[in-house]
N, C-alpha and C positions, 0 to 999 in steps of 0.2 A: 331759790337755792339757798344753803344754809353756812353760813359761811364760818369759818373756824378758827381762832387762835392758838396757834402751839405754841409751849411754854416747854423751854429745853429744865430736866432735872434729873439727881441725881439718886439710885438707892442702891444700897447694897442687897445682893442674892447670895447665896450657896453657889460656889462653884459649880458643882456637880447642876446643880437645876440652871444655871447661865450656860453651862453647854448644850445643855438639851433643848433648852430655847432655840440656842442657836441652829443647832442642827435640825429643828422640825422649819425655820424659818429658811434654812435653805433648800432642804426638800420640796418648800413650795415656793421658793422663786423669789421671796421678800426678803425686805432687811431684816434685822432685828427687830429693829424699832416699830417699823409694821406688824410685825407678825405679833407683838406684845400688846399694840395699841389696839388690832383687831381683838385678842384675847379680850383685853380690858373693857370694849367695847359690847362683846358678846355678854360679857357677866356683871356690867349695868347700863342697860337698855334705859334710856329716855323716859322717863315719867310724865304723861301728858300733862301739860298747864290747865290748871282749873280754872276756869273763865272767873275773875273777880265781881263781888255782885255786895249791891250797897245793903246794909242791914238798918231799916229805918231806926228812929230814935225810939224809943219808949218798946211796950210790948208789942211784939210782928205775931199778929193773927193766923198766918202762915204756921210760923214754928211754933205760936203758944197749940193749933191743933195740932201739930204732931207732938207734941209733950205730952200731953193731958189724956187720959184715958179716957173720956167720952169722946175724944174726937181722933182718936189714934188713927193713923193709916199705915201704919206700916206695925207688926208686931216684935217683940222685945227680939225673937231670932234675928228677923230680918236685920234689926239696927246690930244688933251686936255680931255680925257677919258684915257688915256694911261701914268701914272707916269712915267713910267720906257722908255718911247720915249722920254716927255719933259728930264727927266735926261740926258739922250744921248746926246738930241738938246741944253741942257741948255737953256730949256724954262721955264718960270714961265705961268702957265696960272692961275693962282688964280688972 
């Protein structure tokens, strides 16, 4: 089970959008503060942890064949559709 720290703070809204909050938060039965912290929850969803993994010293055999076009495995789409390949490769495709 995942346990959680709340931290009370403060921000300013629009009247008119702090009413409607409120009024959609009573409609279903929650506080305020729920009903905002669900919102806020829906519109950033958990990014799974990338398992951390040791990158030897000198040249990795591994990453020098995905670099190097004689030994490519994966093609320039695929890494440049694929963040978490350019990270690996320390590629920038932007």
């Amino acid at each position: 089970m995942r346990t959680s720290t709340k931290v009370q703070t403060a921000f300013r809204l629009e009247t008119d959008l702090l009413n409607r909050l409120k009024r959609k938060a009573r409609a279903r039965g929650q506080s305020l503060n729920s009903y905002v912290e669900n919102v806020l929850m829906k519109d950033s969803p958990l990014e799974p942890e990338l398992p951390k993994i040791e990158i030897p010293d000198g040249p990795c055999p591994l990453v020098e064949a995905l670099r190097f076009p004689e030994g490519t495995w994966f093609t320039e789409e695929e890494i440049a559709a694929d963040w978490k390949l350019q990270r690996i490769l320390k590629i920038d495709c932007d």
